[in-house]
ChimeraX commands (.cxc) that place a marker at each C-alpha (Angstrom):
marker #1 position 99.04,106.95,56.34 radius 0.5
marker #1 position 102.12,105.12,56.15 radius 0.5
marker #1 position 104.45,105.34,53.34 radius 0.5
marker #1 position 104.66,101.92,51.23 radius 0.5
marker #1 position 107.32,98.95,52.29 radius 0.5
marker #1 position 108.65,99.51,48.53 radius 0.5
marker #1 position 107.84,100.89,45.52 radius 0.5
marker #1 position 108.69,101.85,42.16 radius 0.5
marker #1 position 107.29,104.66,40.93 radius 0.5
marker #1 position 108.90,107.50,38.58 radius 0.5
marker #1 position 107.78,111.08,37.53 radius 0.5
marker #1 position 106.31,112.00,34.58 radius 0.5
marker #1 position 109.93,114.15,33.37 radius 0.5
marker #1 position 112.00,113.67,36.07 radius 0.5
marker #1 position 112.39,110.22,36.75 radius 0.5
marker #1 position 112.30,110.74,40.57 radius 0.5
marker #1 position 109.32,109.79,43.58 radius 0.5
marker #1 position 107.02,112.15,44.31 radius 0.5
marker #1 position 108.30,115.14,46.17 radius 0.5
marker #1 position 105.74,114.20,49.18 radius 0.5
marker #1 position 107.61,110.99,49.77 radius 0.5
marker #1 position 111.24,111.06,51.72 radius 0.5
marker #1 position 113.28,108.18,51.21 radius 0.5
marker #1 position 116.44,107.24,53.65 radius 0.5
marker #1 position 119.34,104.97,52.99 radius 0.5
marker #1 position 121.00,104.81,56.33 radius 0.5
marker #1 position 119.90,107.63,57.74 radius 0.5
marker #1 position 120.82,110.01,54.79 radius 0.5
marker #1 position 118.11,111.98,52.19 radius 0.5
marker #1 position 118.76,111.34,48.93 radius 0.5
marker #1 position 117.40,112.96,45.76 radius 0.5
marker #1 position 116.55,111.32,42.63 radius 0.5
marker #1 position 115.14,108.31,43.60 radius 0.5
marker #1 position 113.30,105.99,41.24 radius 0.5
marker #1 position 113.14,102.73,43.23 radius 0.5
marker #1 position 113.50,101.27,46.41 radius 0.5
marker #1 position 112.64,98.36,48.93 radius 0.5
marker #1 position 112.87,98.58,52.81 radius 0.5
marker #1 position 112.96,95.19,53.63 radius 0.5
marker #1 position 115.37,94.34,50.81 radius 0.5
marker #1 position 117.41,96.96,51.75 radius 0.5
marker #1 position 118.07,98.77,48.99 radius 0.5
marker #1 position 117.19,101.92,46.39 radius 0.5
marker #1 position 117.89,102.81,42.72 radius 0.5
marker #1 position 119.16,106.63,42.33 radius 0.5
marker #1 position 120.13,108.88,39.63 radius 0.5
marker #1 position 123.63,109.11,39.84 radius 0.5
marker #1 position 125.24,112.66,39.96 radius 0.5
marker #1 position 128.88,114.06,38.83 radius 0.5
marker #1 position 131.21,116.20,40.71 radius 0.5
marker #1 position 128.82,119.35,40.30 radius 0.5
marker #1 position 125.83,117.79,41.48 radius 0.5
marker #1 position 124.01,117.00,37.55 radius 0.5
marker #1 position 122.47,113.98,36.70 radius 0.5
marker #1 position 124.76,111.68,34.97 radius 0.5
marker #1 position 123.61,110.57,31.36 radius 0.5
marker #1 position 124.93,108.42,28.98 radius 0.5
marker #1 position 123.25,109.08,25.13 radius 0.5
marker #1 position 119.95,110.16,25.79 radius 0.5
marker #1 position 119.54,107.94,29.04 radius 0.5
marker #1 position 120.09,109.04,32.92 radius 0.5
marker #1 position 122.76,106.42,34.62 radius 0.5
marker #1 position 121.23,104.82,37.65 radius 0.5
marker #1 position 122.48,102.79,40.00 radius 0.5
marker #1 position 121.56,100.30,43.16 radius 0.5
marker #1 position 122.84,101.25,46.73 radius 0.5
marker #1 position 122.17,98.33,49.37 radius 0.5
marker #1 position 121.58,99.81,53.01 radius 0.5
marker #1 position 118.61,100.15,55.76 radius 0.5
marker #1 position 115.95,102.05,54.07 radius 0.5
marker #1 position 113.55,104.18,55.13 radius 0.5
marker #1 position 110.42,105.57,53.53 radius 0.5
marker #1 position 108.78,108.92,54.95 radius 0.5
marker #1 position 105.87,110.74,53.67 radius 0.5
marker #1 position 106.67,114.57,54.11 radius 0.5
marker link #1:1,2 radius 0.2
marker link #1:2,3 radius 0.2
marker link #1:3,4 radius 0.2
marker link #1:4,5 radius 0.2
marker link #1:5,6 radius 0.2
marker link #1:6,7 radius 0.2
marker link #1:7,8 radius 0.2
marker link #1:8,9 radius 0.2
marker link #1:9,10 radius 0.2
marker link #1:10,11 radius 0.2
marker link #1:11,12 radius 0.2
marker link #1:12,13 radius 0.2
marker link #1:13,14 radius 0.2
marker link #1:14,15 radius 0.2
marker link #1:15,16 radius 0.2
marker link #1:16,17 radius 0.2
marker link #1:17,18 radius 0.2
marker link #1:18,19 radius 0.2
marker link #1:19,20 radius 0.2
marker link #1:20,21 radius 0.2
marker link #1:21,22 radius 0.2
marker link #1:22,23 radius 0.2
marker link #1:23,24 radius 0.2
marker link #1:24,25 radius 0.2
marker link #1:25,26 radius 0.2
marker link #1:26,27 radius 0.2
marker link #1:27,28 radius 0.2
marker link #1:28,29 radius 0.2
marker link #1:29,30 radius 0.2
marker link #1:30,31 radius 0.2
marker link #1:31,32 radius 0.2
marker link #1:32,33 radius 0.2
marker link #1:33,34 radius 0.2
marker link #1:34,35 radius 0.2
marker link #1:35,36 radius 0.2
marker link #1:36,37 radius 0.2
marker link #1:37,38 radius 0.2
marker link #1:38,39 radius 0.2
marker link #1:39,40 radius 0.2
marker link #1:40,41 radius 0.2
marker link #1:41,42 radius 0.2
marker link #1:42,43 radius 0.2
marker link #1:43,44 radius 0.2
marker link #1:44,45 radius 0.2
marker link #1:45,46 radius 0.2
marker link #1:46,47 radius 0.2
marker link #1:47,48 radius 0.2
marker link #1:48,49 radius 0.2
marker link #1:49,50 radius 0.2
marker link #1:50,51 radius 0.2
marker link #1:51,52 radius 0.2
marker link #1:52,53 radius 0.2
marker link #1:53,54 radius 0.2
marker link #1:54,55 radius 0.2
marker link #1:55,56 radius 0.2
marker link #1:56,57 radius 0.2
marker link #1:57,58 radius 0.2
marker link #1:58,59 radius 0.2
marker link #1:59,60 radius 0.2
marker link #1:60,61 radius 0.2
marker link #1:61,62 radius 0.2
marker link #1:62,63 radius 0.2
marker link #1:63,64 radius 0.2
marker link #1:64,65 radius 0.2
marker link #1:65,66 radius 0.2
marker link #1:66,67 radius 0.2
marker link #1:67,68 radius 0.2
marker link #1:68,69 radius 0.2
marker link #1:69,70 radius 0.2
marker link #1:70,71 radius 0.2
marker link #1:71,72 radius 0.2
marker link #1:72,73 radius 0.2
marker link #1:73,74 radius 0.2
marker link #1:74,75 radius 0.2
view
C-alpha cells in the first residue's frame, strides 16, 4: 500500500498525521504535520520554539507552510 499523493488529515488531540505515516520535506522527518501535498510540493507543520514546544497563540497552535520535495512514507 502506498501512502496517499496528499492529504489532510489531523488527530483527534494532537493535530498531527497518524504516527504510521512518515512525511519528508527534502529529505528531512518532521513532526507535527497536519497537511501536505507531494506534487505541490509542500506541508503545513506545527511550528516549535527554541525548546522544541508547540508554538500557540490564545488557545490556537501556530502553523505554518514549508514549500519543498515531499515525500510520504507509511512506517
Amino acid at each position: 500500500m502506498e501512502a496517499p499523493r496528499r492529504l489532510m488529515v489531523c488527530d483527534d488531540s494532537e493535530g498531527r498525521l497518524r504516527p504510521r505515516l512518515r512525511v519528508l520535506l527534502d529529505g528531512d522527518s518532521l513532526r507535527d504535520v497536519i497537511a501536505y501535498d507531494c506534487d505541490a510540493g509542500w506541508i503545513v507543520v506545527l511550528k516549535h520554539d527554541d525548546s522544541g514546544n508547540r508554538m500557540t497563540e490564545g488557545d490556537c497552535f501556530i502553523a505554518e507552510r514549508r514549500h519543498g520535495k515531499v515525500t510520504a512514507v507509511l512506517v
